[in-house]
C-alpha positions as CSV (number, residue, x, y, z in Angstrom):
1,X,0.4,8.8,31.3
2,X,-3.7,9.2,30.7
3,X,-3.5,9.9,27.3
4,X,-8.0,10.8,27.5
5,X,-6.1,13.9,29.7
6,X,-3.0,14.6,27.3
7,X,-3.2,17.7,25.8
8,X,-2.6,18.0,22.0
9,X,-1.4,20.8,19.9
10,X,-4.3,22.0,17.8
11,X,-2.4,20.7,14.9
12,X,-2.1,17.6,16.2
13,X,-5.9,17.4,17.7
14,X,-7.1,18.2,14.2
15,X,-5.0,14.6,13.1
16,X,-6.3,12.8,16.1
17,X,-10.0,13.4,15.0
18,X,-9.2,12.6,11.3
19,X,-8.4,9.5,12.6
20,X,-11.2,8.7,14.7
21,X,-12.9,9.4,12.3
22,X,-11.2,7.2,9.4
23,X,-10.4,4.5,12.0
24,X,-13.3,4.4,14.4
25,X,-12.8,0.9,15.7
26,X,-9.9,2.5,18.0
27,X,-9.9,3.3,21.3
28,X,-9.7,7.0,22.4
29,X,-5.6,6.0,23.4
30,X,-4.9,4.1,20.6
31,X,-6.0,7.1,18.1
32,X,-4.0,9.8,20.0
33,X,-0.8,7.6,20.4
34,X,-1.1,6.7,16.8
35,X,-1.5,10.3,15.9
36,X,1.6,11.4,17.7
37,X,3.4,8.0,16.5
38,X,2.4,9.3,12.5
39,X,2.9,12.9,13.0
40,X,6.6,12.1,14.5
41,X,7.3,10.3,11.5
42,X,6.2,12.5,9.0
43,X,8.3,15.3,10.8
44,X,11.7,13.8,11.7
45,X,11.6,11.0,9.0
46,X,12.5,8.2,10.9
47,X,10.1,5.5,12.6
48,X,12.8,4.9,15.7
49,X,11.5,4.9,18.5
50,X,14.3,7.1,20.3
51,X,13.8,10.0,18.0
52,X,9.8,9.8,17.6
53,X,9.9,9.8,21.5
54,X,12.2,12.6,22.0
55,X,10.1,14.6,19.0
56,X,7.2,14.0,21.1
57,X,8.5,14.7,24.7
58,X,9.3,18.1,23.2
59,X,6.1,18.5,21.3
60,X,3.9,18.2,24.4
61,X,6.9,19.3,26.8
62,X,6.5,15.6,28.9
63,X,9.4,13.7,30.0
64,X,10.9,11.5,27.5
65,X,10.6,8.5,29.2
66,X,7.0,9.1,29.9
67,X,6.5,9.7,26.0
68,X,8.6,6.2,25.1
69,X,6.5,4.1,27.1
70,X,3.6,5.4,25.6
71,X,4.9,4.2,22.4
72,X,5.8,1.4,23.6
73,X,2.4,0.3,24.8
74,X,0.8,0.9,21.1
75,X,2.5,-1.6,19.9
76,X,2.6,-4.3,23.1
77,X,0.8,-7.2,23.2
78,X,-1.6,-7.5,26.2
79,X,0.2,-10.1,28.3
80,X,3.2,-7.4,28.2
81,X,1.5,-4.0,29.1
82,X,1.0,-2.7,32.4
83,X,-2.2,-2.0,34.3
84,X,-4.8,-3.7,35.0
85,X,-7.0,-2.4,31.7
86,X,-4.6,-3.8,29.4
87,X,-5.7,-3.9,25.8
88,X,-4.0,-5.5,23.2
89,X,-4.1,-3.0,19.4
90,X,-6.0,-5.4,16.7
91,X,-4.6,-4.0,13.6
92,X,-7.1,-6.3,11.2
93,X,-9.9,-4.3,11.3
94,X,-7.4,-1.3,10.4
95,X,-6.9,-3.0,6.8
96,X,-10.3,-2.5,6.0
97,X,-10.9,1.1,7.7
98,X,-7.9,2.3,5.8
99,X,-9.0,1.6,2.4
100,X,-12.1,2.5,3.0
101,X,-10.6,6.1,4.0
102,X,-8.7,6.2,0.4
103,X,-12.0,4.9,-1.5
104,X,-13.6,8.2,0.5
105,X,-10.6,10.6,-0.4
106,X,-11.0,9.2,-4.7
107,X,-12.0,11.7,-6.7
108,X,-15.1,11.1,-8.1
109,X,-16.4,10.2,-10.8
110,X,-13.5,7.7,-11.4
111,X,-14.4,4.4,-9.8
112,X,-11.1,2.6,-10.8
113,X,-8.4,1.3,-8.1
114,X,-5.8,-0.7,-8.3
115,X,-4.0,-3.0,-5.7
116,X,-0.1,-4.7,-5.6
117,X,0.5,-7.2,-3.9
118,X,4.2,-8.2,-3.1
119,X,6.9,-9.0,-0.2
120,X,9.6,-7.0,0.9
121,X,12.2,-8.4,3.0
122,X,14.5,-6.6,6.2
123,X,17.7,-8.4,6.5
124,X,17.6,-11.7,7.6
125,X,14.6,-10.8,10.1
126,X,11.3,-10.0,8.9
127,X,9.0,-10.9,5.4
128,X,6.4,-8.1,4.9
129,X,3.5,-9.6,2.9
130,X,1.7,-6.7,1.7
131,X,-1.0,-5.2,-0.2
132,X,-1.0,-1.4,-1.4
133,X,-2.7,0.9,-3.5
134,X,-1.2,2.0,-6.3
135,X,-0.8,5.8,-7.1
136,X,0.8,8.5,-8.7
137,X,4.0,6.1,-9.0
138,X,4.1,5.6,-5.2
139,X,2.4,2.7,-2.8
140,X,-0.1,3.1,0.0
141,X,-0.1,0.4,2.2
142,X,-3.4,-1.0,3.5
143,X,-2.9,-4.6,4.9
144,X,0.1,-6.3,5.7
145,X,1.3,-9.7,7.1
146,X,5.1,-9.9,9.4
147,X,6.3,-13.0,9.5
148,X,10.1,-14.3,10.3
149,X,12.5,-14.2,7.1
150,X,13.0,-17.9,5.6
151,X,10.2,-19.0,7.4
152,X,9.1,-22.4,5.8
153,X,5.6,-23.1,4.4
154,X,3.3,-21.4,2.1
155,X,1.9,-18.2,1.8
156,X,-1.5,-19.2,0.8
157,X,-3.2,-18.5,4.2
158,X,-1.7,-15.2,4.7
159,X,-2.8,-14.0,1.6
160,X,-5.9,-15.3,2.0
161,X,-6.8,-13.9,5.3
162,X,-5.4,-10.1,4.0
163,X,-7.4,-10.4,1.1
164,X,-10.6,-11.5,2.9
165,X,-9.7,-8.7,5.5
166,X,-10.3,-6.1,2.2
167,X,-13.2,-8.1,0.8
168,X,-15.9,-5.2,1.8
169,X,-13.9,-2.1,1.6
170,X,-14.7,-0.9,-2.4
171,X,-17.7,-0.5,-3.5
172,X,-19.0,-3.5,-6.0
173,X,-19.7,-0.6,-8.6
174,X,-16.0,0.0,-8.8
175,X,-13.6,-1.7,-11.0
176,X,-10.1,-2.8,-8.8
177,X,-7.1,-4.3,-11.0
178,X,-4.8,-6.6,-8.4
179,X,-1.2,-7.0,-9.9
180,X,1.4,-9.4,-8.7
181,X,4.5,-9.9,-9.8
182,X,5.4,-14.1,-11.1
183,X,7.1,-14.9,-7.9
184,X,3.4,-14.8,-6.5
185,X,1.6,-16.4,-9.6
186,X,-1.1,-19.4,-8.5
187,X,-4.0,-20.3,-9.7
188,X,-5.7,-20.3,-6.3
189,X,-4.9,-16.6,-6.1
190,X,-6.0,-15.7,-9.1
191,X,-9.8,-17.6,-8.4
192,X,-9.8,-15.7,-4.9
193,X,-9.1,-12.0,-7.1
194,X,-11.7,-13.2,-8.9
195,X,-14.4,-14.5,-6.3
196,X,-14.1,-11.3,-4.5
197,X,-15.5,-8.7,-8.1
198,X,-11.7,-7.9,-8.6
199,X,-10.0,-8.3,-11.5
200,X,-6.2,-10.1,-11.3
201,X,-3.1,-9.0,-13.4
202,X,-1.1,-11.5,-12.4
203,X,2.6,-11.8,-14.5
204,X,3.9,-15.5,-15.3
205,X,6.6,-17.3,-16.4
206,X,7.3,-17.9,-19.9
207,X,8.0,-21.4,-19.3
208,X,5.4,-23.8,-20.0
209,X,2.3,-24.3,-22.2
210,X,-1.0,-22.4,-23.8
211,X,-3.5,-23.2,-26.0
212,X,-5.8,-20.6,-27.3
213,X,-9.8,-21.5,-27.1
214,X,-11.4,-23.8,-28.9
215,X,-8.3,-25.2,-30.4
216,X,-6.8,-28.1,-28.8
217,X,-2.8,-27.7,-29.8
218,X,-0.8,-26.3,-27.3
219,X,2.1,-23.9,-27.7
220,X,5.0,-22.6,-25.5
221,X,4.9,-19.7,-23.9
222,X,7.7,-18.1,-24.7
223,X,6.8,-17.9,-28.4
224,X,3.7,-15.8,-27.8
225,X,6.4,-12.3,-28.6
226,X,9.6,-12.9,-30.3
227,X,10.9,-9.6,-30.1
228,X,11.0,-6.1,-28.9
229,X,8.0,-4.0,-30.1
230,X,5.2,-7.2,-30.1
231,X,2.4,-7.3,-28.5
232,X,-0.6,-10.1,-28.0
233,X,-3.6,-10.9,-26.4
234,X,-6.5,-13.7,-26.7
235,X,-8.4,-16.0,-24.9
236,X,-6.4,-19.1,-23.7
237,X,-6.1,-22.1,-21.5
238,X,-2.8,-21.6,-20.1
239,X,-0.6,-24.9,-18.7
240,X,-1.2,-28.4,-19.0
241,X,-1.5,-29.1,-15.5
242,X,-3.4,-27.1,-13.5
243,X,-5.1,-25.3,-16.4
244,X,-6.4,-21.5,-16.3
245,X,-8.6,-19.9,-18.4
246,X,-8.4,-16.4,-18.9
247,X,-7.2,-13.6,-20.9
248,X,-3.4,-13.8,-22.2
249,X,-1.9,-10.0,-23.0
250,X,1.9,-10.5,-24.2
251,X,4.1,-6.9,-24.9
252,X,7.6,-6.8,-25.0
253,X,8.1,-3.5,-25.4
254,X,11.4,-1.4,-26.6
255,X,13.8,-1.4,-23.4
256,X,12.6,-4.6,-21.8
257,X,15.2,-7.9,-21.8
258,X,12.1,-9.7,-22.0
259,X,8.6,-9.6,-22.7
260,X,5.4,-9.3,-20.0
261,X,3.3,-12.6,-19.8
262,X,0.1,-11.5,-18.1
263,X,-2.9,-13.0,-17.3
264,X,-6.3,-11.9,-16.4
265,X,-10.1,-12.2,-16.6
266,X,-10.9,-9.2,-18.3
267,X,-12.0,-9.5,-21.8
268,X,-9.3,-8.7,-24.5
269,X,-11.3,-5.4,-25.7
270,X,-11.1,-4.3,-21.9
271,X,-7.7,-4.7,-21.1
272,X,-4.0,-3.5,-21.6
273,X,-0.8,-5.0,-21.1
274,X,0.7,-1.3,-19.9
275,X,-1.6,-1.3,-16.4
276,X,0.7,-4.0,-15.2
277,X,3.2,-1.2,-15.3
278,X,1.8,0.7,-11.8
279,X,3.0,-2.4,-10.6
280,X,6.8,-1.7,-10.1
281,X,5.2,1.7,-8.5
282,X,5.4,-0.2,-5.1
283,X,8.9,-0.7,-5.1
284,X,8.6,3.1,-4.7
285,X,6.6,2.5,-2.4
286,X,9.0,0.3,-0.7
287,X,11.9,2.7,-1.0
288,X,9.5,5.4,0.8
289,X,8.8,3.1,3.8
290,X,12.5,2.6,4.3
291,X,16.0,4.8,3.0
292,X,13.8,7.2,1.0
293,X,11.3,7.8,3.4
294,X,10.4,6.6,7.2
295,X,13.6,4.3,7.9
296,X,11.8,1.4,8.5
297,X,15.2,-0.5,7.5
298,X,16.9,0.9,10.6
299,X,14.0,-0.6,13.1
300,X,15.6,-2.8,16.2
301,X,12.3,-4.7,16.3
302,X,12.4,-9.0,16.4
303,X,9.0,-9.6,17.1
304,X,6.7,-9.5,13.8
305,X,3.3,-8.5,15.9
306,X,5.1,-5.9,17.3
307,X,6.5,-4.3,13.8
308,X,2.7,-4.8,12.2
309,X,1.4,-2.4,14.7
310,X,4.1,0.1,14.0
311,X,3.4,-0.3,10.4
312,X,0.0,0.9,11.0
313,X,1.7,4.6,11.9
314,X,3.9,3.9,8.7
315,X,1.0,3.6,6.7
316,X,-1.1,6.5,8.3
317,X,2.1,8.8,7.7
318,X,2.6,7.7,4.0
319,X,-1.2,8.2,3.1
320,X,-1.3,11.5,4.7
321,X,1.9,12.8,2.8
322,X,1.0,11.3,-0.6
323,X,-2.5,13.0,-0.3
324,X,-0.8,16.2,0.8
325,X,1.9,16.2,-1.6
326,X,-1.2,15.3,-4.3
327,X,-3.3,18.1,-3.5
328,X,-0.3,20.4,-3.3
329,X,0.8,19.5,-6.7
330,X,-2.2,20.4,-8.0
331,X,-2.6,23.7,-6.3
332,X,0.9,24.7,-7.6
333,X,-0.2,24.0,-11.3
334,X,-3.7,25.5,-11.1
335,X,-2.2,28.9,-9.0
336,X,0.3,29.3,-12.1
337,X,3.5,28.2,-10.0
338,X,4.0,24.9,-12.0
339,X,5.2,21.6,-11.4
340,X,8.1,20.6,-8.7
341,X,9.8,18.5,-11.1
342,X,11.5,15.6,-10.1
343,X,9.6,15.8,-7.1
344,X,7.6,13.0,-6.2
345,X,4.1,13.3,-4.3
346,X,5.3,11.5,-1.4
347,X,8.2,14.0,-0.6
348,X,6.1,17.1,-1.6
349,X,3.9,16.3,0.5
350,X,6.7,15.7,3.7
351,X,8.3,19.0,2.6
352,X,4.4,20.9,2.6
353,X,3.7,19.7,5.8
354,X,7.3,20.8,7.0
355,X,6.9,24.2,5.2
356,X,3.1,24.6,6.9
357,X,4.8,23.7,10.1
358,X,7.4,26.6,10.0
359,X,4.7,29.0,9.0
360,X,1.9,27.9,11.7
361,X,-0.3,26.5,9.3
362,X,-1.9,23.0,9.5
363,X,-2.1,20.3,6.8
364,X,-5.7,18.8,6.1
365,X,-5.8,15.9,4.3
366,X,-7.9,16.8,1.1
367,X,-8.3,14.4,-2.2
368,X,-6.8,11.4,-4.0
369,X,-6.9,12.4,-7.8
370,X,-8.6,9.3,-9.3
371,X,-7.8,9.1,-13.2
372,X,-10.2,7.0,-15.3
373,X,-6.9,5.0,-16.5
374,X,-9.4,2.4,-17.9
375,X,-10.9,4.2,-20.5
376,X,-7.7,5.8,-21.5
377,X,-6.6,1.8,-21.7
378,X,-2.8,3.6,-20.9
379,X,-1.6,3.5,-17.1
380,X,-2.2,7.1,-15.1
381,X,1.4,9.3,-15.7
């Protein structure tokens, strides 16, 4: 099929351009099959191939088969396409381009992001390495490493290279928290936060040692908080071997079976233990790619390259909804209508788009609310 002579809905042209524009590194066939791979998605709920195809062989009224090898070739490598101009999909330069879309949908004037990374696992198949922005209690996904599950070695690199693939995507004037959970703790990753004008909020273990500065006893970590309702946070060298300076914020607040250990660089009069709780919002974000959202769980896929350039359309899909269901939300509440409680921004915004659908209409993509979260010193609600 000559997808540069594939007709498009108007809907559907109208989120072929956004992308072009947002993702300009792509080819012409790349950014219409992603289109129709993201706009499947968002309408059937469901990244299998099967379905998207069949949504799309009756969107443009093609043969099916035509449709799923269309698909197919987005996500191919090179060596495996047909043709003669075969061109393998880089999704690196997509990491970038993507962020740099959400940084251009903030609203101003809050500069203030912040980042997660973590892991997510599918069965006994596939480690997802990935880093998201964090908002309104969901998870935006902007770069993103597949490798095999139980694969032995370090993570290092692939953080690295993900990181480095961001470096130049926010603006130096804005201020971008990166929170990890203590699984992913290591010095080296919070110097590379650091080297890039981010700030880490990474959480540790309580076990081992910290001294606070310019005294030379150390102390165990786990005495920082005793109990439920304490909080702490001071200057420090934290471990005897492989020492860190930074900032130590300690809050075991009512609830938790334990308290938070965090560290950071910022200042003690500039930070807040309670921003390292948008950090649990990407196991939301999680539960969106897969049972509460696109199905990702359900994927046949074994080759990791091959899942990383279908989580490209996952991405493009969740980031559209979110800002959809955002600006939705906000509509309601300004036109008097009120708040869909209990109703998340990432499935008002599926059930907008399906609701424009029925009536004709067509879903733009407006603005991300930004909230200046850092001068409230309180994470965004």
């Amino acid at each position: 099929m000559n997808t540069q002579a594939m007709a498009l809905p108007k809907p559907l042209r109208q989120f072929y351009r956004t992308i072009r524009t947002n993702l300009p590194h792509l080819t012409q066939p790349q950014a219409k099959t992603l289109a129709l791979w993201s706009d499947a998605i968002i309408h059937t709920g469901t990244c299998g191939l099967t379905t998207v195809a069949t949504y799309a062989a009756l969107l443009l009224r093609q043969p099916q088969n035509t449709l799923r090898q269309r698909l197919r070739e987005f996500y191919k490598d090179a060596a495996h396409k047909a043709g003669t101009q075969r061109r393998e999909l880089d999704i690196t330069p997509c990491f970038a381009a993507l962020l740099r879309w959400i940084v251009r949908l903030w609203t101003p004037p809050h500069k203030c992001l912040a980042l997660a990374l973590d892991a997510t696992t599918l069965k006994q198949r596939f480690t997802v390495l990935s880093i998201s922005v964090l908002y309104q209690h969901r998870a935006i996904p902007v770069a993103w490493k597949i490798i095999p599950a139980n694969q032995p070695g370090s993570w290092q690199p692939y953080w690295e290279a993900l990181l480095e693939a961001l470096r130049h995507a926010i603006p130096k004037d804005w201020t971008v928290l990166v929170c990890a959970d203590r699984g992913l703790y290591a010095k080296w990753l919070f110097e590379r936060i650091v080297s890039l004008g981010w700030h880490p909020l990474l959480r540790i273990n309580a076990q081992g040692w910290y001294r606070q500065a310019g005294q030379t006893t150390y102390q165990r970590l786990a005495s920082v908080v005793a109990q439920a309702g304490m909080s702490w946070c001071e200057r420090v060298v934290c471990f005897k071997e492989n020492p860190l300076e930074c900032t130590l914020l300690a809050s075991w607040e009512a609830g938790q079976s334990e308290a938070w250990l965090i560290v950071t660089d910022l200042p003690p009069e500039r930070t807040c233990a309670r921003w390292y709780g948008m950090r649990a919002w990407i196991e939301s974000g999680f539960a969106d790619l897969k049972r509460r959202g696109w199905q990702w769980h359900k994927t046949q896929m074994v080759d990791g390259e091959r899942a990383a350039r279908v989580w490209l359309a996952l991405a493009v899909a969740t980031l559209w909804v979110v800002g959809v269901g955002s600006e939705a939300a906000q509509r309601r509440v300004a036109g008097g209508l009120g708040r869909c409680v209990g109703v998340s921004c990432f499935r008002l915004g599926r059930l907008q788009m399906l609701a424009a659908q029925a009536r004709g209409e067509w879903c733009a993509l407006g603005g991300l609310v930004g909230m200046d979260w850092l001068g409230e010193r309180s994470p965004p609600v």
